[in-house]
C-alpha positions in Angstrom: 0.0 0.0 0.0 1.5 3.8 -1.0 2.1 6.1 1.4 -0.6 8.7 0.0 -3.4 7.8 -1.5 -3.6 8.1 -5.2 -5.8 11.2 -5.1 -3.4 13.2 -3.3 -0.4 15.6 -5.5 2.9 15.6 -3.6 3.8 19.3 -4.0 7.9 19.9 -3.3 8.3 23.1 -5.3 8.7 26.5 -3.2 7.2 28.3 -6.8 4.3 26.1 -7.1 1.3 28.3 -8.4 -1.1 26.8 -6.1 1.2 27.5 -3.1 1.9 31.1 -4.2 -1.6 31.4 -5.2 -3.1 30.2 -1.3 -0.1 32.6 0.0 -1.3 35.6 -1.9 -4.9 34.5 -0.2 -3.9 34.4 3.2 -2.0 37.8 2.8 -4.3 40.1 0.5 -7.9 41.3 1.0 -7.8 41.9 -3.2 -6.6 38.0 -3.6 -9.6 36.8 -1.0 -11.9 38.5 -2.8 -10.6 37.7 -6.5 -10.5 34.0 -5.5 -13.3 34.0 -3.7 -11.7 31.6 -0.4 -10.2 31.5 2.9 -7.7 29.2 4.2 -8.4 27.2 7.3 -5.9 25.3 9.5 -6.8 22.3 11.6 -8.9 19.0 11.6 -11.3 19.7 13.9 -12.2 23.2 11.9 -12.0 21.2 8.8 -14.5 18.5 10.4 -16.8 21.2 11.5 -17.3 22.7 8.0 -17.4 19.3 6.7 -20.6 18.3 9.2 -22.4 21.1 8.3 -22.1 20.2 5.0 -23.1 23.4 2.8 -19.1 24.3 2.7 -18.0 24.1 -0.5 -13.8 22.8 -0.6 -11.5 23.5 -3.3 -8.3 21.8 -1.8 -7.3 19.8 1.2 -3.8 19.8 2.0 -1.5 17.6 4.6 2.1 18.3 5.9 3.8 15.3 4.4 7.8 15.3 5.3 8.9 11.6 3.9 11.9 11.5 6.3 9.9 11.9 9.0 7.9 8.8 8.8 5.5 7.2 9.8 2.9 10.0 9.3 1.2 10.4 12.1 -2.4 12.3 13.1 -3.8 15.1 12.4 -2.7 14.6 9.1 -3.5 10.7 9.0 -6.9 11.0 10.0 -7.1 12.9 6.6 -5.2 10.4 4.8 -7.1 7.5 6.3 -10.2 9.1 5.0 -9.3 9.5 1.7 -7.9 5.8 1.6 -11.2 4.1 2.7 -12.7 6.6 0.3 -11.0 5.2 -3.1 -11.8 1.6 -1.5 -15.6 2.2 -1.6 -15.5 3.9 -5.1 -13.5 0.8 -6.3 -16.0 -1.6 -4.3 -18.9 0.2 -5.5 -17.6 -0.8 -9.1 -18.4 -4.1 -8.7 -20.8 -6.0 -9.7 -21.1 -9.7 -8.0 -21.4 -12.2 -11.0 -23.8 -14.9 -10.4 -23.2 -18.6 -11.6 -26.9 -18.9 -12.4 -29.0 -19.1 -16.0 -32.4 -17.6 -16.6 -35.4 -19.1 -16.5 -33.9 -21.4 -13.4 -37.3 -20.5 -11.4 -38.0 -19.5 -8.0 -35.3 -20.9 -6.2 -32.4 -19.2 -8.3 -33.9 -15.6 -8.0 -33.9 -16.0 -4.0 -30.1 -16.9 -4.7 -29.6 -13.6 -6.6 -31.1 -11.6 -4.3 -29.6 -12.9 -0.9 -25.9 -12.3 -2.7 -26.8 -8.9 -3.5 -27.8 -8.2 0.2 -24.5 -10.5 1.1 -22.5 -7.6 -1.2 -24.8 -5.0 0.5 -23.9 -5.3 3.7 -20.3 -6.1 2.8 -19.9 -2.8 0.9 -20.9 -0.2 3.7 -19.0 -2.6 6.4 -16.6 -0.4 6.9 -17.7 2.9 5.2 -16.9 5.9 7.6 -19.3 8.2 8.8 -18.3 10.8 6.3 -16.0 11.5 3.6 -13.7 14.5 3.0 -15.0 16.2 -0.7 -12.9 18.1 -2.3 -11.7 19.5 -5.7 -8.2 18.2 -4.9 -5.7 17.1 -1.9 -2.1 18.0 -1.8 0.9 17.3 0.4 3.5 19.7 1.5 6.3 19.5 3.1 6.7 21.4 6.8 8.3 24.8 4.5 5.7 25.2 2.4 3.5 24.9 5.0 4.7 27.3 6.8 4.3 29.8 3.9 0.5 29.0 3.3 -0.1 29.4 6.8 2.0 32.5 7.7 4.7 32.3 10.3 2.4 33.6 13.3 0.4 30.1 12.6 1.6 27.7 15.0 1.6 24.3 13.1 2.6 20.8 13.5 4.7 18.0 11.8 2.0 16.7 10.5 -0.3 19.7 10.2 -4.2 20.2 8.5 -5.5 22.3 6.2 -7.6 23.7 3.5 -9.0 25.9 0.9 -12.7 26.9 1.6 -15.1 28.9 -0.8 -16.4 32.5 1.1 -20.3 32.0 1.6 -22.4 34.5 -0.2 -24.6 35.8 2.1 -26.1 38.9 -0.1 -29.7 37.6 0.5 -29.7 39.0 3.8 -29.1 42.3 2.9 -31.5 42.5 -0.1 -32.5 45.7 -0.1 -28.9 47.6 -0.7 -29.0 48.8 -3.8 -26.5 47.4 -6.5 -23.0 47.8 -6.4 -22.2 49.8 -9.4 -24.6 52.5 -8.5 -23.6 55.8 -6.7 -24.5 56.8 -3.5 -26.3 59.8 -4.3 -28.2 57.7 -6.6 -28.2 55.1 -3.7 -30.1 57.6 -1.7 -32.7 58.1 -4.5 -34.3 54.2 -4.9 -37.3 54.4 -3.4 -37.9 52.3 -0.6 -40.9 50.7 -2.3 -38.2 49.2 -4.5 -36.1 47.8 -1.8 -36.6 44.6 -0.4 -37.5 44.2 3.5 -35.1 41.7 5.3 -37.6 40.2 8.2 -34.8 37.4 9.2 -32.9 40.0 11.1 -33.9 40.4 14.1 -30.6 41.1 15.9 -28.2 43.2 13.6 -24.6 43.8 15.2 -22.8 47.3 13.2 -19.1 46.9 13.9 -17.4 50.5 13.7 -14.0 50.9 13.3 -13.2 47.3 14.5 -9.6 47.1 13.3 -7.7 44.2 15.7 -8.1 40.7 13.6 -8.5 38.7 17.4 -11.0 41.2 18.8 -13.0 41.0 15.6 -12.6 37.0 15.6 -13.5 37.1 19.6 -16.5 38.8 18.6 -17.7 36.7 15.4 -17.5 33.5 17.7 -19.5 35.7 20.8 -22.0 36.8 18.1 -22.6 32.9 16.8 -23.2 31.8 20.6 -25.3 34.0 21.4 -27.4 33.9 17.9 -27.0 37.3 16.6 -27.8 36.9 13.1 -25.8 39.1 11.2 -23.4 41.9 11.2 -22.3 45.3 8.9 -19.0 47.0 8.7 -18.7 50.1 8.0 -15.2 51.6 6.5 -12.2 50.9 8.6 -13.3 47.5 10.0 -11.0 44.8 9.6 -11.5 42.1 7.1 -13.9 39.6 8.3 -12.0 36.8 6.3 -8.7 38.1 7.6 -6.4 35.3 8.5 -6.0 36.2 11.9 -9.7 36.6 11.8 -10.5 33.1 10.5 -8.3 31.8 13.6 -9.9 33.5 15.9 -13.0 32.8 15.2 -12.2 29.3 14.3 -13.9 29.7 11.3 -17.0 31.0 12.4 -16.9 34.0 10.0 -17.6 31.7 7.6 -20.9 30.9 8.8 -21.8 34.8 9.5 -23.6 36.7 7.0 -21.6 39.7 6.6 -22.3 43.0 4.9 -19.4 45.8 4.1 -20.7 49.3 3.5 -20.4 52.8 3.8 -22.9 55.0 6.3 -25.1 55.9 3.9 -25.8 52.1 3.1 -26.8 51.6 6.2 -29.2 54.5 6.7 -30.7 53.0 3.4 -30.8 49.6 4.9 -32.6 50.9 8.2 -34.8 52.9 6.3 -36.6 50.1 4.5 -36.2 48.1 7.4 -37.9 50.6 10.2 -38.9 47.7 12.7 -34.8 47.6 13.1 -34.0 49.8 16.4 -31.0 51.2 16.1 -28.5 51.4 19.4 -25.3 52.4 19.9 -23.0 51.3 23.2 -21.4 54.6 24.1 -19.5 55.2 27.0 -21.8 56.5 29.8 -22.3 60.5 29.9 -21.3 62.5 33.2 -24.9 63.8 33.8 -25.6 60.7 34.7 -23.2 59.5 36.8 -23.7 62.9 38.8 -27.2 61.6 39.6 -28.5 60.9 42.7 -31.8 58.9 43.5 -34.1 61.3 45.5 -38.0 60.7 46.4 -37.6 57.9 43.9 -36.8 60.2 41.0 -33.4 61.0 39.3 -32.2 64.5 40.2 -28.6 66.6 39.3 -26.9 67.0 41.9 -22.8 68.2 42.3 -22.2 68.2 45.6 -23.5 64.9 47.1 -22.6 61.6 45.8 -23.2 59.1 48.6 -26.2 57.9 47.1 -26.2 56.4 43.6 -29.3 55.9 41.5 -27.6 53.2 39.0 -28.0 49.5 40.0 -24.6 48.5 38.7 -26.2 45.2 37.2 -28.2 46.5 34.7 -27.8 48.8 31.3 -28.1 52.6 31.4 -30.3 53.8 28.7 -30.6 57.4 27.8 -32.0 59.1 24.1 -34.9 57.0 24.6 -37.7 57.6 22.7 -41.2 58.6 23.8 -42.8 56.4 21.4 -41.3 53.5 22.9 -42.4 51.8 26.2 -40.0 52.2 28.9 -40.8 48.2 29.9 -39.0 46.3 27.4 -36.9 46.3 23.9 -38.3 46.7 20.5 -38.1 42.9 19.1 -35.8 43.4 16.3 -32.7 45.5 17.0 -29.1 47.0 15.6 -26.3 47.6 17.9 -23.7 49.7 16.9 -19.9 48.7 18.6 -17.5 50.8 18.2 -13.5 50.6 18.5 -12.6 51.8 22.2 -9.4 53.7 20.7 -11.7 55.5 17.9 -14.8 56.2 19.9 -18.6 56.1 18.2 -18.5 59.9 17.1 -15.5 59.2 14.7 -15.2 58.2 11.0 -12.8 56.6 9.5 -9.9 58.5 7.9 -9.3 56.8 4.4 -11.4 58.9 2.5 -9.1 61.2 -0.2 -9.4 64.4 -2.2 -11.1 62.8 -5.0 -13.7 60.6 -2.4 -14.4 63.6 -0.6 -17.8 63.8 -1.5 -18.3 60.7 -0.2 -17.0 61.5 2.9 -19.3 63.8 3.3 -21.9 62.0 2.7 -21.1 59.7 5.4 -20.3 62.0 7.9 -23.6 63.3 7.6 -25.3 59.8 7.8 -23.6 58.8 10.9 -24.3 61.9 12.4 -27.8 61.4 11.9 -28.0 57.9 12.8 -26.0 58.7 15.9 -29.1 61.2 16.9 -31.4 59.4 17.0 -29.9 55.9 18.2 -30.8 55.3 21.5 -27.6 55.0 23.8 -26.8 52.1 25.8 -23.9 51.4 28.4 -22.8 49.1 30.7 -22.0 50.2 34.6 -18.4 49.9 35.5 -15.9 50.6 38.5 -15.2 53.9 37.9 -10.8 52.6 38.5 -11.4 51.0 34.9 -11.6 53.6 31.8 -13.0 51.4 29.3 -13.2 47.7 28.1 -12.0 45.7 25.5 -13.8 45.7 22.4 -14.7 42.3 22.4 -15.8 41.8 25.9 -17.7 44.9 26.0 -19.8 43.1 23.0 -20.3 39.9 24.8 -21.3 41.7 27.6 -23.9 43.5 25.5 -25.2 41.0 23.6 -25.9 38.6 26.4 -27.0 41.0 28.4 -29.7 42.2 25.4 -30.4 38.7 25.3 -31.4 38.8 28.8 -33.5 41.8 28.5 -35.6 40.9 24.9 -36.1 37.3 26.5 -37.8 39.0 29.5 -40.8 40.0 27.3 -41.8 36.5 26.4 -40.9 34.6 29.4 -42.7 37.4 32.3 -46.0 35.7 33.7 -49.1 37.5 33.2 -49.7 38.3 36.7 -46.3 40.0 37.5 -46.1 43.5 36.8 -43.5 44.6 33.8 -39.8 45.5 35.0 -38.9 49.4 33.7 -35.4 49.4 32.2 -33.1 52.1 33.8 -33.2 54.5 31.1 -32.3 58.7 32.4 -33.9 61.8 30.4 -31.1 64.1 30.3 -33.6 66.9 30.2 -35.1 65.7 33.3 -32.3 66.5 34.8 
């Protein structure tokens, strides 16, 4: 028996196209999105996709060092695979030949059919419990490994990987207008023409989100905790990033993503109006100068002994009047923003010749940031700010918590206010 299986193409060459080619991938945005796929290191990530089964694999690749035999796992689970694989397809080729003539009666035809369930049961015997498909399986050795994975990969001797196509998720962003169109004429399509998207009902708008692990950290929070899609708006990291893809651990595959400017997404909200939009912002001084007086929340600068914030709950304030003050809307949009950039800043890649455009986006986020109603989470006043990624979590779980409360509160008990604070009541 070969070492490899006969499917597999030993690759030795450091100029190897499809080498260069899955390098150029795993280092350029422009490739990713020429291409069309990610790479993905590791067998249990590659089981994962390969379970869910809508994943669709151009090339499976082992690290395969034939001086450093015997090959050992992960990289012989894959090989073992693929081995029992070709033995079914060449089992599955035959076809038992029975020794009988027709017209031999009754007898002879219960012969025939209790060899064919005899071959039946001998040809799934051993069949795995699934196969890995792809388009092809190579073998590297540990160097050219090494260079499809990128240095800050930490592999092994005998290491997992593959090329995976990038899901196209447009269909749950249908009513953002076509690509080729411009945003002034964006802002024109009547919203009778754009299609509502009533699968969202928990929209996460990452700003600014430049750090591949915080972004990764986040995709895999998001996916826990059933968030159903995201948007990034200009200067947000790559979701298919390598170091995004291992720190999510593939999960951003599975994401539906949309990448557009601020004016997209005041389109998008404005056909979709049952979307709420939020924004977590760091928690104003008015109201951490309140105190809790007769029950009510007052200003006051001179006493601070008594809080009014329970410390355990959001702070809401720009809350609208149209909205009960009991629970959440049902569907809802919550903008995160980087904690170095802050929510009222855009992002500076626009030029001289964009400028308009930049304009255009400044003015969108300004007026979404108006009326988005603004949402924080208490914290000791020793600590500035939190990380990114754990200030989502928190958020999202915690919005969770607080939309679930809605359907799970009994009849008979009287509905919880959220702590929300009127700046003009103060």
């Amino acid at each position: 028996m070969s070492t490899l299986p006969s499917r597999f193409l030993r690759i030795t060459a450091s100029n190897n196209h499809l080498v260069k080619r899955l390098e150029r991938i795993r280092t350029s945005k422009a490739a990713r999105q020429e291409e069309g796929h990610v790479v993905i290191q590791g067998i249990k990530t590659l089981d994962e996709l390969v379970s869910k089964g809508h994943h669709r694999i151009r090339t499976i690749g082992v690290t395969f060092d034939e001086h450093k035999l015997p090959i050992r796992s992960p990289a012989l689970d894959v090989i073992t695979k693929v081995r029992q694989q070709e033995q079914e397809q060449q089992r599955q080729h035959y076809q038992p030949q029975l020794d009988v003539e027709d017209g031999q009666g009754e007898k002879d035809e219960m012969k025939r059919k209790a060899l064919q369930e005899e071959h039946k049961g001998k040809q799934f015997l051993h069949v795995p419990r699934r196969y890995y498909e792809a388009d092809q399986f190579v073998a590297v050795p540990p160097k050219l490994t090494t260079r499809i994975l990128g240095t800050d990969s930490v592999t092994s001797a005998h290491e997992v990987w593959a090329e995976v196509a990038i899901p196209n998720h447009d269909h749950f962003f249908l009513n953002v207008s076509k690509k080729g169109m411009k945003v002034k004429e964006r802002a024109q399509v009547k919203a009778t023409e754009r299609r509502k998207v009533s699968d969202i009902r928990r929209l996460l708008v990452l700003d600014q989100i430049s750090d591949p692990g915080n972004m990764g950290l986040i995709i895999r929070s998001a996916k826990a905790l059933s968030w159903d899609a995201a948007w990034h708006t200009p200067g947000t990291v790559d979701q298919y990033n390598n170091k995004v893809v291992r720190a999510s651990r593939a999960l951003c595959l599975d994401w539906p993503t949309k990448t557009g400017s601020w004016r997209e997404l005041e389109i998008f909200l404005e056909a979709n109006p049952d979307l709420t939009l939020l924004v977590a912002d760091m928690m104003p001084k008015w109201i951490l100068n309140l105190k809790e007086a007769h029950g009510l929340a007052t200003a006051d600068n001179t006493d601070h002994s008594v809080s009014c914030l329970n410390p355990y709950e959001l702070v809401w304030w720009n809350w609208p009047k149209s909205l009960s003050k009991t629970h959440l809307p049902e569907k809802i949009a919550l903008i995160m923003s980087s904690e170095h950039h802050g929510v009222k800043a855009i992002a500076k890649f626009y030029t001289s010749s964009n400028e308009s455009q930049h304009q255009d986006d400044q003015g969108a986020k300004s007026r979404l940031l108006e009326k988005a109603i603004r949402v924080s989470i208490p914290m000791n006043p020793a600590v500035e700010s939190m990380n990114v990624a754990a200030a989502a979590t928190a958020m999202m779980w915690e919005l969770n918590r607080v939309l679930s409360q809605k359907t799970i509160r009994q009849s008979s008990q009287l509905p919880k206010r959220l702590q929300i604070f009127d700046e003009r009541a103060s």
